[in-house]
Backbone as a printed PyTorch tensor [residue, N CA C, xyz], in Angstrom:
tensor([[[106.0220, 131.2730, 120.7320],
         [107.1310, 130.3370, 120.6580],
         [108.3190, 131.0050, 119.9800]],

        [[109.5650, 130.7140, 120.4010],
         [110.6980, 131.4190, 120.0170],
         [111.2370, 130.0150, 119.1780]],

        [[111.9820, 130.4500, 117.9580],
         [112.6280, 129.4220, 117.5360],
         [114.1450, 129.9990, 117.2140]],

        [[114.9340, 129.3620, 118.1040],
         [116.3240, 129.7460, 118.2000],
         [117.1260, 129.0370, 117.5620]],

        [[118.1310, 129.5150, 116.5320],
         [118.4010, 128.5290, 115.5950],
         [120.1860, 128.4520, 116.4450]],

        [[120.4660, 127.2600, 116.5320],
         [121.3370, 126.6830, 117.1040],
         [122.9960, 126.8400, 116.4470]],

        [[124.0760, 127.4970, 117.1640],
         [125.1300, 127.6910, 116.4570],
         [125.8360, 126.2880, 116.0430]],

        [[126.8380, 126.6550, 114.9310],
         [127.4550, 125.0370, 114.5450],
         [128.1460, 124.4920, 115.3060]],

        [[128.7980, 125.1740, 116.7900],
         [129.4900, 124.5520, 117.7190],
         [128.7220, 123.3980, 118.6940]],

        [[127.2770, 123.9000, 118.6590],
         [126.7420, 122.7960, 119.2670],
         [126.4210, 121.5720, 118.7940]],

        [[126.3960, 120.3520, 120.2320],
         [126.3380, 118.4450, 119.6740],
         [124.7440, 118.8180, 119.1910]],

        [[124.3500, 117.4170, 117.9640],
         [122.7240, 117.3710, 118.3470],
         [122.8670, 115.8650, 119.2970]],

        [[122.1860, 115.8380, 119.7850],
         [122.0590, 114.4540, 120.8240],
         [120.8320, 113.4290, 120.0740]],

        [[121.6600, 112.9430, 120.5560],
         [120.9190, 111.5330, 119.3770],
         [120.5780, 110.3480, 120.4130]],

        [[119.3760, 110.2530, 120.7190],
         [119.1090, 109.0630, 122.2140],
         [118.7240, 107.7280, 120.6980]],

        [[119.9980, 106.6700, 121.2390],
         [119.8990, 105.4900, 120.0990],
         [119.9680, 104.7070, 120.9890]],

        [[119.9560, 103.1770, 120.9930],
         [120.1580, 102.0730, 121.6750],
         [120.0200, 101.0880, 120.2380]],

        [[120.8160,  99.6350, 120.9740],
         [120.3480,  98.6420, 120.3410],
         [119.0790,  97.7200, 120.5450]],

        [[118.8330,  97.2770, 118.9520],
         [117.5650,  96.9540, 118.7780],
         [117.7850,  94.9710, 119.7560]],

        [[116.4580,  94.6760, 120.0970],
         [116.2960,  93.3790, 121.1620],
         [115.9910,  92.3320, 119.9550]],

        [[117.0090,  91.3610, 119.7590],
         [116.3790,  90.3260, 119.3340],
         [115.5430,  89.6160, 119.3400]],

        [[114.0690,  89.0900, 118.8270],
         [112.9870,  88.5710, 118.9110],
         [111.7410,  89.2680, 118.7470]],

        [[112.2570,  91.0550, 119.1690],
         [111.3290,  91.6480, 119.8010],
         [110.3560,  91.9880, 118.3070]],

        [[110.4510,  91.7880, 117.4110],
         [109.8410,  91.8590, 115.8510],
         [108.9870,  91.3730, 115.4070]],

        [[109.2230,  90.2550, 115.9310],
         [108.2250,  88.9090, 115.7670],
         [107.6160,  88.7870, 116.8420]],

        [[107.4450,  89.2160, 117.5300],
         [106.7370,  88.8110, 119.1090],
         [105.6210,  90.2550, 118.7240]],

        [[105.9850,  91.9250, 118.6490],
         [105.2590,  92.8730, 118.4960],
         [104.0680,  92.5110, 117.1870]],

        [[104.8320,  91.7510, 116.6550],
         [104.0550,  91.2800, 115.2510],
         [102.6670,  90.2130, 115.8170]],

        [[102.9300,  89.6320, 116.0740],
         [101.9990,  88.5970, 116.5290],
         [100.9810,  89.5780, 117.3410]],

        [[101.7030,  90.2760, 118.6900],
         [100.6220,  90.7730, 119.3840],
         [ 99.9500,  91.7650, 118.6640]],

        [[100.1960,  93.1200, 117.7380],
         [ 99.3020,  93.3950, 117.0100],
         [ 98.6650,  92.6130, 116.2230]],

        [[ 98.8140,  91.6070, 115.8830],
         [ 97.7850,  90.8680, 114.6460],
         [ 96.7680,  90.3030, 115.3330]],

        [[ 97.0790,  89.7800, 116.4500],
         [ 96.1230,  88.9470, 117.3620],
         [ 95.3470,  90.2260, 117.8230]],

        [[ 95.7040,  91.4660, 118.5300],
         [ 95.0030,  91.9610, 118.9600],
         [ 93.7850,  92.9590, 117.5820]],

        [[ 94.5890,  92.8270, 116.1960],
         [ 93.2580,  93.3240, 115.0920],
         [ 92.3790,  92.3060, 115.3860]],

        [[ 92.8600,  90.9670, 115.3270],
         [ 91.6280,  90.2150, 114.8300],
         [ 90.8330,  89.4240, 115.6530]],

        [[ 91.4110,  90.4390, 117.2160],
         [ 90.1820,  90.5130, 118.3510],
         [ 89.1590,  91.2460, 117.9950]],

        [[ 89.1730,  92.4130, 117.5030],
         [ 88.7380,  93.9030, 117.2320],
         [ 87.9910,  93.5420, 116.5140]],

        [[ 88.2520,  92.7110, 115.1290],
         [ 87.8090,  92.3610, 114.0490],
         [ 86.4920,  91.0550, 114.6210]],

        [[ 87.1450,  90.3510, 115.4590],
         [ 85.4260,  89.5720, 115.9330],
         [ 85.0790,  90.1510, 116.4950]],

        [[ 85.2330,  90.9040, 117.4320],
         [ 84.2480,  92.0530, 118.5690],
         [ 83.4050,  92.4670, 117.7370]],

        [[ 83.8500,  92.7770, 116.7220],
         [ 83.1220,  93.9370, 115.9880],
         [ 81.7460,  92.9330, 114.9500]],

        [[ 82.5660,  92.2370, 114.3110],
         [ 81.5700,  91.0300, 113.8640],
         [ 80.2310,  90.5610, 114.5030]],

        [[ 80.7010,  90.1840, 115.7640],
         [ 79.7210,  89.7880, 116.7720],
         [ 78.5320,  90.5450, 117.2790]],

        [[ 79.0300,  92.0820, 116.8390],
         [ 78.1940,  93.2440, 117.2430],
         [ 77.3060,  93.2250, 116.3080]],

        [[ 77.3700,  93.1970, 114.9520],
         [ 76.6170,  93.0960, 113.7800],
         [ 74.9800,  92.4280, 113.9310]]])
């Protein structure tokens, strides 16, 4: 691997967007619901 160190004339590129309203609380729920699928699966196995 070569590591080429970049002169100061060059941009760094920055891939940003705006963040989705709701989308926080919705990711939230579906991980929690999906631990405490995991969490009886696993129970049940016992």
């Amino acid at each position: 691997m070569s590591h080429e160190k970049k002169s100061e004339d060059e941009e760094i590129m920055v891939l940003d967007h705006e963040e989705v309203p709701g989308y926080r609380p919705v990711f939230l729920v579906a991980i929690t619901l999906g631990i405490l699928y995991l969490a009886y699966v696993f129970f049940r196995t016992l």
